[in-house]
C-alpha positions in Angstrom: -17.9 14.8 0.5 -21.3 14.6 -0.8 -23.7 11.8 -1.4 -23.8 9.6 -4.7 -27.5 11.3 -5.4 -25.4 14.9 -5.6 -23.9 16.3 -8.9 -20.5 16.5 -7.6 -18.4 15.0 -5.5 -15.8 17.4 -3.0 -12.4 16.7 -2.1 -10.8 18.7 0.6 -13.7 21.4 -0.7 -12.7 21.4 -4.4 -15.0 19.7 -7.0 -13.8 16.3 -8.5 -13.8 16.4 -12.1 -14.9 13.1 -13.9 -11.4 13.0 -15.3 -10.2 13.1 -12.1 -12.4 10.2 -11.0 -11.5 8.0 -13.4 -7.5 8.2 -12.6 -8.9 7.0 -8.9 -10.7 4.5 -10.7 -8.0 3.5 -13.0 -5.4 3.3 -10.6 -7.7 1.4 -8.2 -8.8 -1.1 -10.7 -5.2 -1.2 -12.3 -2.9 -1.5 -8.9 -4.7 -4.4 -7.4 -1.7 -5.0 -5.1 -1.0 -1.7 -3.4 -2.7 -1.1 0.2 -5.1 1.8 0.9 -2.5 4.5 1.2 -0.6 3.3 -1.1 -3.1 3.8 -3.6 -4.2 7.1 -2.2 -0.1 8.4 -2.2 -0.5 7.3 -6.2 -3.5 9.0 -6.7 -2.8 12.2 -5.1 1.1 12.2 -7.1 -1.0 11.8 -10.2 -3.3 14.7 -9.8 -1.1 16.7 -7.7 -3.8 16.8 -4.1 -0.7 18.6 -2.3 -0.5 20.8 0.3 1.4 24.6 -0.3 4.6 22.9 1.0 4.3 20.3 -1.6 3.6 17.3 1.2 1.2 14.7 -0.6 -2.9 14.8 0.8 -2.5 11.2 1.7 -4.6 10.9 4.7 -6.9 13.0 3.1 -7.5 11.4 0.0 -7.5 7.7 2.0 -10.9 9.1 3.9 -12.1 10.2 0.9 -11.5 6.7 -1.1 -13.2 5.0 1.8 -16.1 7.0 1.9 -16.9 6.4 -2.0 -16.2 2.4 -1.1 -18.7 3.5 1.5 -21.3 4.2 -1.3 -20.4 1.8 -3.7 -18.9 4.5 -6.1 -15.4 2.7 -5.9 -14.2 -0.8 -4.5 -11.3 -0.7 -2.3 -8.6 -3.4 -1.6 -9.2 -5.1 2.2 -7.5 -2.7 4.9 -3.8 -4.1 6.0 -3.2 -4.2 9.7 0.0 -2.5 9.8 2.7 0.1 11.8 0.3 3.4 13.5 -0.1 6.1 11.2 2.9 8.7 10.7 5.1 5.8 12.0 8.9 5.9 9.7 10.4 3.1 8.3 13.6 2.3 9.6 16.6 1.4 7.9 19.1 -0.7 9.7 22.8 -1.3 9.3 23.3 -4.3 6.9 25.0 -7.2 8.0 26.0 -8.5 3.9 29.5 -8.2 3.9 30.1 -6.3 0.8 33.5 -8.1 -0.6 35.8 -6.4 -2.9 35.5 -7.9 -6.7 36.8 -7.8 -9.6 37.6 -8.9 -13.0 35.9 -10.4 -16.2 32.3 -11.2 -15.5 32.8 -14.5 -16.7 34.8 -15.3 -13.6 31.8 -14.7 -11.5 28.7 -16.2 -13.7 26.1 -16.9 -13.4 24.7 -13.7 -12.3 21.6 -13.1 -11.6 18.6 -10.7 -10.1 16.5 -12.2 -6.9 13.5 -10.7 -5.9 13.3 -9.2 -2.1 10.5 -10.2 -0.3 11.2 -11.1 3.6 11.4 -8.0 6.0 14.9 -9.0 6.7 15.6 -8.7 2.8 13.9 -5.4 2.8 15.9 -4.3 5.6 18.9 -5.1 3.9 17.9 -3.6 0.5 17.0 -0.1 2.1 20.4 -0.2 4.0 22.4 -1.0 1.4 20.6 1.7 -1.2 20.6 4.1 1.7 24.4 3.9 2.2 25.6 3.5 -1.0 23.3 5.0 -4.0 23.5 8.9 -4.2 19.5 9.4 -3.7 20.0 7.2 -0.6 16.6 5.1 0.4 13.2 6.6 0.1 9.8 5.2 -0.1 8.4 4.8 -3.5 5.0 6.0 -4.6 2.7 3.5 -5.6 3.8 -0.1 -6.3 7.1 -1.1 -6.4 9.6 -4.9 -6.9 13.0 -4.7 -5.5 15.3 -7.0 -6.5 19.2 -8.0 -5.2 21.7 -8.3 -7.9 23.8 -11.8 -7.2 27.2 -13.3 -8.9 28.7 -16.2 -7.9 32.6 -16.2 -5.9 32.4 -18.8 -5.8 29.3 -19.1 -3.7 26.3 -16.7 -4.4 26.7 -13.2 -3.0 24.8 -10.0 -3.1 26.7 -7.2 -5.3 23.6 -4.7 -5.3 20.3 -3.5 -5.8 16.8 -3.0 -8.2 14.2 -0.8 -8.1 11.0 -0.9 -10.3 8.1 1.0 -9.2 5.5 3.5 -10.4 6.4 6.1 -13.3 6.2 9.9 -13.2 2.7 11.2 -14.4 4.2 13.4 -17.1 7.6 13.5 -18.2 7.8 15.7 -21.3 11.0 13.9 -23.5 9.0 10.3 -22.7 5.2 11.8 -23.6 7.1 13.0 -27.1 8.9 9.8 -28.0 5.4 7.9 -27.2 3.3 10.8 -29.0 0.3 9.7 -26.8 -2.1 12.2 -25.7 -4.1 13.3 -22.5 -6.7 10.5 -22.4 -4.2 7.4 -23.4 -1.6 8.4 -21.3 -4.7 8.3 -18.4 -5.4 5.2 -19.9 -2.2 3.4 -20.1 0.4 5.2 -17.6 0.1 1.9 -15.2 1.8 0.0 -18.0 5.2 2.2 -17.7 7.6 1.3 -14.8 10.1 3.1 -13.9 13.7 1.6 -13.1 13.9 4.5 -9.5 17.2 2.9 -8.7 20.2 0.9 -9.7 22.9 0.0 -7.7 26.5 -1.8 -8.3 28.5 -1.4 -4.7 31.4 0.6 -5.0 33.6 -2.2 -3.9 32.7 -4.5 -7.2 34.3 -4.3 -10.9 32.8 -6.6 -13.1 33.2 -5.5 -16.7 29.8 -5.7 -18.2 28.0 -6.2 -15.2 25.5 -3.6 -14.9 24.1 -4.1 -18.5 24.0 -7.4 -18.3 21.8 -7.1 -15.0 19.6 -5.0 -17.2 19.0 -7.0 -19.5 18.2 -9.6 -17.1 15.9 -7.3 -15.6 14.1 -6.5 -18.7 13.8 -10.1 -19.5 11.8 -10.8 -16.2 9.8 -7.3 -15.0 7.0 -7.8 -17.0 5.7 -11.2 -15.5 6.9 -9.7 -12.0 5.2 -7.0 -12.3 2.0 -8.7 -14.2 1.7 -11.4 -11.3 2.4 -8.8 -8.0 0.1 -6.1 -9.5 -2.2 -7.4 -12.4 -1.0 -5.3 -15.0 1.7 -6.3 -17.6 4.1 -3.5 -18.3 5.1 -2.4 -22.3 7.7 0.2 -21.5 10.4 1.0 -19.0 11.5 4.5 -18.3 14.5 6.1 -15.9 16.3 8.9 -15.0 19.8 9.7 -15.1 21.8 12.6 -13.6 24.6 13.4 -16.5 26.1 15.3 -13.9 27.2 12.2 -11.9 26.8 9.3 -14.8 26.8 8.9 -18.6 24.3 6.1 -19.1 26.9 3.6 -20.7 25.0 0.7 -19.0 21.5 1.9 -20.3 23.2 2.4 -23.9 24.9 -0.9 -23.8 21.8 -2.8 -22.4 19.9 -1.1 -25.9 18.0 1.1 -23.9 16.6 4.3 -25.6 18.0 8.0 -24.9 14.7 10.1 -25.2 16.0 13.5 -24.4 16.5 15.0 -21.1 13.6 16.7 -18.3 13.0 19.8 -17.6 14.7 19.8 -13.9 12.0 20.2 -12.1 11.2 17.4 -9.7 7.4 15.8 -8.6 6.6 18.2 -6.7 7.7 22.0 -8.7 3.8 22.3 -9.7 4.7 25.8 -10.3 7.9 25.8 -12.2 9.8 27.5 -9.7 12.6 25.0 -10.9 12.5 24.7 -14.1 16.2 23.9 -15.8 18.1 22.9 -12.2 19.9 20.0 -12.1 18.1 18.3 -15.3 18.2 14.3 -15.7 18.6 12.2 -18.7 15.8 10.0 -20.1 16.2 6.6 -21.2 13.3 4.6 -22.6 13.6 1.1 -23.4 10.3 -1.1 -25.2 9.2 -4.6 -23.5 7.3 -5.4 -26.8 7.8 -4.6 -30.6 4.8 -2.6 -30.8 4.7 -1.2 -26.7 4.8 2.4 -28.7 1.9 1.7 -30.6 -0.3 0.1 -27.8 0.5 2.9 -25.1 -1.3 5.3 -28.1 -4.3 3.6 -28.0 -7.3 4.2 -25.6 -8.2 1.6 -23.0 
């Protein structure tokens, strides 16, 4: 990298364009609760620093946010002792016994979403997700709340699983319905979360359930999200595979249907994919006017 006194600054030997420094800066400034390399997975999703093999430039791109801290070109969160680098996370068996329900959802009011926080919770989340939801458990990019979704039998017990965490960088049926362009999309991407997975366990059938815990959901993300992260969402955003589901619950729940992706995943930078295995979009507003804001330049 070269020094604040030089024109440009160099990452992994490729100029950084001042667009491209102010996504680091945004994200930086907007994602005050993510670690180091949490932020630098973020950044390098956003502007696609991959290798040929489509692996993320993490480690790279953490160097190279802590050498601009370095010079006072960027502010970087307090490095988190942690696990050694290129250590896994595990995912354990989970001891929740998953009970066999069913019937009207009345019967088993109220329910309700509680946030995960413990390492014994987040154990059980990822083995639960990783056993039972068809995408199994992986590590989001970027920040993330996972929730457990509770109904009462009558005691309280667990009956699945939330994910909220970072949205896709383009997604063409969402960037239409929001008609923003290039530079408030930069601007106001951080206030779109994405809903990366929902699980009911197979063994439950409540009627109405999995809307309801929507709309529960919707009710409570935004403050979440706004006091883990310092930024207060104005649209949620999720996938789902037609193929396997019809988005009933979405539907129900008054979620949006914005038009379906192109089937390419994250990582097909050059469309190699294109059409396979397409998902479904559904959009749904946190505020009247969340379309209207999301337009407008920071």
């Amino acid at each position: 990298m070269q020094t604040p006194h030089a024109t440009r600054l160099l990452f992994c030997g490729q100029p950084v364009s001042t667009d491209e420094m102010e996504v680091i800066k945004s994200v930086i400034s907007d994602c005050v609760g993510l670690s180091r390399t949490e932020l630098a997975n973020t950044i390098c999703e956003i502007l696609a620093w991959q290798r040929p093999t489509g692996k993320l430039k993490t480690v790279e791109c953490r160097v190279f946010l802590e050498e601009l801290d370095a010079i006072s070109i960027l502010r970087l969160p307090a490095g988190r002792s942690g696990r050694p680098r290129g250590s896994r996370t595990s995912v354990v068996s989970s001891d929740i016994e998953e009970k066999t329900i069913s019937g009207s959802k009345s019967k088993f009011d109220p329910a309700g979403i509680v946030a995960v926080s413990s390492k014994e919770d987040n154990a059980r989340w990822r083995a639960m997700v990783d056993r039972h939801h068809y995408l199994g458990h992986k590590v989001p990019y970027g920040a993330h709340i996972r929730y457990f979704i509770r109904v009462h039998h009558p005691e309280p017990v667990i009956v699945g699983c939330l994910q909220f965490s970072s949205p896709a960088w383009r997604m063409e049926a969402r960037d239409r319905y929001l008609g923003w362009d290039d530079t408030a999309r930069r601007a106001n991407l951080q206030k779109v979360v994405a809903n990366s997975r929902f699980l009911i366990l197979p063994t439950v059938r409540i009627k109405n359930l999995a809307s309801s815990v929507l709309s529960l959901a919707a009710a409570r993300i935004a403050s979440d999200w706004e006091s883990r992260f310092s930024v207060r969402p104005l649209l949620l955003e999720t996938l789902v595979d037609p193929a396997r589901f019809s988005g009933t619950c979405y539907r129900a729940a008054n979620w949006i249907e914005a038009g379906q992706t192109t089937g390419r995943g994250r990582n097909d930078r050059q469309h190699q994919r294109h059409g396979e295995n397409p998902k479904t979009v559904f959009l749904y507003p946190l505020t009247k006017d969340a379309v209207k804001r999301l337009r407008e330049d920071a």
